[in-house]
N, C-alpha and C positions, 0 to 999 in steps of 0.2 A: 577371471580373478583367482588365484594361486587361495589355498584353503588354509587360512589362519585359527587354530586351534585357540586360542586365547582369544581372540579377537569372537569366536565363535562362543565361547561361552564366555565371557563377558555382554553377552548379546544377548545371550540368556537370561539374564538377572536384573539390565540396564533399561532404564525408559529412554526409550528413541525418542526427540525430539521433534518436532518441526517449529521453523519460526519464520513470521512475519514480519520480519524487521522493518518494520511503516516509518514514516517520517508523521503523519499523524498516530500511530498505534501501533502496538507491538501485540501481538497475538501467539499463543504458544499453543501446539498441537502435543498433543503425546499418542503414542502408539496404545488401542486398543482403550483408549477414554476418552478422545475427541480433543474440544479445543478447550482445555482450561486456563487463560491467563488469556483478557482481551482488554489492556490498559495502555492509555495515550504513553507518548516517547518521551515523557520530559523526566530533566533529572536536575533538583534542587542543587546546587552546591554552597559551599563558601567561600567566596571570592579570594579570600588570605590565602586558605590552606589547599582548595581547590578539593578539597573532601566531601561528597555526593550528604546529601541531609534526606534527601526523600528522593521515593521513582515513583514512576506512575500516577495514578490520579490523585494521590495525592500531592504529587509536585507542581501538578496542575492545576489543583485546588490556589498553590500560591503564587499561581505567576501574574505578577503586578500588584501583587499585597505582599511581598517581603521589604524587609530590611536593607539598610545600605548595605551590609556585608554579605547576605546571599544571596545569589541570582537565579532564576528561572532558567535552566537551558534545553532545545531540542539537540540532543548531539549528531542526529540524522537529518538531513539539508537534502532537499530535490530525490531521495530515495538513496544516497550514501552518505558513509561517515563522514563528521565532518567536526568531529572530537571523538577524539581516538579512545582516552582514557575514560571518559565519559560513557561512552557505549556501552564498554568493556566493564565496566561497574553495573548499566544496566543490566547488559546481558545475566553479568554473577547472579544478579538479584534473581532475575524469573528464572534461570535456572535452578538455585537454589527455591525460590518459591514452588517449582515443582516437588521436586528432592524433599522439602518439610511436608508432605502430603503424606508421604512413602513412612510405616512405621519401620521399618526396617533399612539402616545403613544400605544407598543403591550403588554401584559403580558407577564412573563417569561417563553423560550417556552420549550417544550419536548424535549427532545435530544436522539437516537439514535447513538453512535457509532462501528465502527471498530474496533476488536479486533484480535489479532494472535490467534492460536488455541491453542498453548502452551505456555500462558503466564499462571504464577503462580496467585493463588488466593492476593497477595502482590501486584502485576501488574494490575489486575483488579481493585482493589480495590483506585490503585493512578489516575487509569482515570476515575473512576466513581468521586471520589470526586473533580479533577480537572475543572470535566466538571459542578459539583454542583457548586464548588466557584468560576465558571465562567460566570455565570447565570442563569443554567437551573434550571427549575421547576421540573424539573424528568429527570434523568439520566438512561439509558440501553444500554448494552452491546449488540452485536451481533460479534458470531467469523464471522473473516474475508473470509476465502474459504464457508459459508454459504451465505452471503453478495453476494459474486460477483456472486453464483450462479443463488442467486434469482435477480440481477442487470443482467445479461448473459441473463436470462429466460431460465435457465435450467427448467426441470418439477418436479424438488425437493421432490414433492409430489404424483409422480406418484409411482407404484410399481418398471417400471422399474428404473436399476441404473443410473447413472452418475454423471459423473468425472469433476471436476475443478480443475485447476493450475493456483494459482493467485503467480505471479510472481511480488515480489515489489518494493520497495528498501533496505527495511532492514530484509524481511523475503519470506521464497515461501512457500506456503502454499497451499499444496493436501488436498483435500478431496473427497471420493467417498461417493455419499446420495441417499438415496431409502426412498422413504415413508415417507418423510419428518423429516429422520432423517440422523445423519453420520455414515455410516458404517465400513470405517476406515477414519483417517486422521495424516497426518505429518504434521510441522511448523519445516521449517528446515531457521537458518540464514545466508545463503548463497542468495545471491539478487542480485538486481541492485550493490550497493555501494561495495558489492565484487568485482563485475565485473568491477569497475569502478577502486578499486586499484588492480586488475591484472594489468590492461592498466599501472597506476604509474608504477607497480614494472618492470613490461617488459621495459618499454621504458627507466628504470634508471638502469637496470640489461646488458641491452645491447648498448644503445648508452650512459650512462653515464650524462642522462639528466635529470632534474628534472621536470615533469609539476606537473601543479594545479589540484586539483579531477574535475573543471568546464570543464577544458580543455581534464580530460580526460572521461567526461562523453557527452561531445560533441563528440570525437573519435567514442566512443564504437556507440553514436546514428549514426553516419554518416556511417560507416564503418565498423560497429563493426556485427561479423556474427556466426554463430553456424553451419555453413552449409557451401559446396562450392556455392559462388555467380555465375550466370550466366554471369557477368564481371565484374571481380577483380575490385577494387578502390583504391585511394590511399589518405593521406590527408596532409595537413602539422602540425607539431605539434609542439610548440612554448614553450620556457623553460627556465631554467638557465641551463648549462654546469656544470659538478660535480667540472669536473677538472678545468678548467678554471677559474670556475665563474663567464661566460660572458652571455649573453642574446645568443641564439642558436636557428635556427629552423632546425626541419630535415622531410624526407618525409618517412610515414610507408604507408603500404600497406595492404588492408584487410586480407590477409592469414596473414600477422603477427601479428593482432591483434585478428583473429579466433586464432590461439594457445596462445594468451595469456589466452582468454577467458574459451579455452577448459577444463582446472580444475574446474572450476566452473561449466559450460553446463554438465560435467559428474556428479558432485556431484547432480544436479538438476535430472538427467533421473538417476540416481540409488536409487534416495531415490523415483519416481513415478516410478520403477520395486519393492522397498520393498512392497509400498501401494499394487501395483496389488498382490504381490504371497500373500498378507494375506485375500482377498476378496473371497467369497465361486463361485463356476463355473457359478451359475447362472446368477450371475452380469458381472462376465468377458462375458460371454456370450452374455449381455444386451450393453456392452462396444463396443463390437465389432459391434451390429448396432449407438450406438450413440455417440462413439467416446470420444477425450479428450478437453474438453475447454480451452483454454488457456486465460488467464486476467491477468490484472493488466500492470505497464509501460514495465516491462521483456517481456510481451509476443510479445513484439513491434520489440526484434533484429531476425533482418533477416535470415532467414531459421532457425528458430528455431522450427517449428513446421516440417520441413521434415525429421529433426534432430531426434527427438522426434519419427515420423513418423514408420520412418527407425529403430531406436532399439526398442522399445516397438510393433512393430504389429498393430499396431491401428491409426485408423483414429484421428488425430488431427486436432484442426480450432481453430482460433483466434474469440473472440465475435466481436460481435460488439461495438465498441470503448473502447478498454482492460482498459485503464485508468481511466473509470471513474464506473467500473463494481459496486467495491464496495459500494461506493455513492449509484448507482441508487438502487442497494439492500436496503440498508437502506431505501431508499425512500417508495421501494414495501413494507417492513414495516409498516410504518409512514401513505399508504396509506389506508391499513384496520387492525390496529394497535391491535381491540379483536380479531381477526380471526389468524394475525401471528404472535401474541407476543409469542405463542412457539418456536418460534426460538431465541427468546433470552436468554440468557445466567444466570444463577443463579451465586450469589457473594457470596452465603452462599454453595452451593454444587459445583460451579464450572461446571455444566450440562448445558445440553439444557435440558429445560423443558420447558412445559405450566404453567405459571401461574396461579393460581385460588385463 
């Protein structure tokens, strides 16, 4: 890369970014002070003027207690944009929420984001310039199972292999990387927020109740399991009545919300048995001393890595703090920015390349 003097010292002065663009949470890394900003994707607006009222959790605080005139929106769907203008107001906001930390005027900084591994060159292209018309001086991609590797501290760059499974809200995304490249990878849309309306659909298919996606994303986190637990739970869950129409609480129990869940936990362990049978033996063999990482907030329900365990062969482990894998990836970026900008992503080929 050709030596931009400006660009050099503006880099000087600038907080580098890294971001999480989650379809449940947006998490913001800065350069040399970790991850300060880890708040859900929603963005209040007003339906007339289409003017943002709140971000963050506090926009979450209102969704399903507003007003005819404001709505609740996530403008991130399945791990891409899917309101452009919306984003783009998010983004301003935690950018600028960094930037007010700063007592002294910063320049506008670098940005590093999050991306699914199969989103289309259309998809890239709406966050890269989102994240532009949101402040940053320089916008870059990184797919997301690359991210939470190097945020995991997998050895990415070693010969041997290894495997990540970041598990999110709107996407799970395998990847197996050797030598600091991917050797295979899926992005499959099945996540957290599936999992979240199994729990709806179960609990309105058999008691005739309706809850909220908050309510039932509380479930799944309390209770909610991939595995038999070493003792069952139970929770209350709070609702409207189909039939009725009265306010209703009723009590479920963790095995009934494991078979809720169970369609989706399958679609997750068949699509990381597609990735292994296309991998050559050397690597499943390299798999077998270093196992499967799980990241991201999925990798958080309970017995899901003995679940995993148990049909795939191999050693699974949860990182250390699955939630924030991607971010700190980003960061390990951001932190010697010529040395790993290979790992970011091209907008013109759609590749991991180095840059020069």
């Amino acid at each position: 890369m050709a030596f931009n003097p400006i660009n050099w010292l503006l880099g000087l002065f600038s907080l580098d970014i890294g971001i999480d663009l989650g379809t449940a949470n947006t998490l913001v890394f800065v350069k040399n002070k970790g991850i300060v900003i880890n708040e859900p994707s929603w963005v209040t607006i007003d339906k007339r003027t289409r003017e943002p009222l709140a971000v963050g959790q506090k926009a979450k605080e209102m969704m399903g207690r507003t007003a005819g005139n404001i709505i609740a929106v996530r403008p991130v769907r399945d791990g891409v944009i899917s309101e452009f203008n919306v984003t783009q107001e998010m983004l301003t906001y935690f950018i600028g929420q960094v930037h007010e930390q700063s007592v002294v005027p910063l320049p506008r900084p670098r940005v590093v984001i999050g991306i699914p591994a199969g989103v289309t060159e259309v998809e890239k292209r709406a966050v890269y310039d989102a994240a532009m018309s949101a402040g940053a001086r320089e916008a870059h991609l990184i797919e997301e199972p690359v991210a939470a590797a190097l945020g995991a501290g997998l050895p990415v760059g070693d010969v041997k292999g290894s495997m990540v499974v970041d598990i999110g809200g709107g996407t799970t995304e395998v990847a197996v990387m050797s030598m600091g490249g991917v050797v295979v990878s899926r992005s499959l849309r099945v996540a957290g927020d599936e999992m979240d309306q199994d729990v709806v659909q179960y609990i309105r298919n058999k008691y005739n109740l309706l809850i909220g996606e908050g309510v039932a994303e509380q479930i799944k986190m309390k209770i909610g399991s991939a595995y038999p637990l070493p003792q069952e739970k139970t929770i209350e869950a709070r609702g409207r009545n189909l039939v009725t129409g009265l306010p209703e609480s009723i009590e479920v129990s963790s095995i009934e919300i494991r078979d809720a869940l169970s369609g989706s936990v399958q679609v997750i362990v068949d699509t990381i048995r597609d990735a292994l049978d296309e991998i050559p033996p050397e690597v499943i063999a390299d798999l077998m001393d270093t196992g499967i990482c799980l990241a991201g907030g999925g990798a958080l329900l309970q017995g899901l890595a003995d679940r995993l365990a148990d049909e795939l062969n191999l050693r699974v482990w949860q990182a250390e703090d699955p939630l924030t894998c991607v971010a700190r990836g980003t960061g390990v970026v951001l932190s010697d920015f010529d040395m790993m900008q290979h790992y970011l992503v091209s907008l013109e080929r759609g590749s991991t390349q180095h840059r020069s």
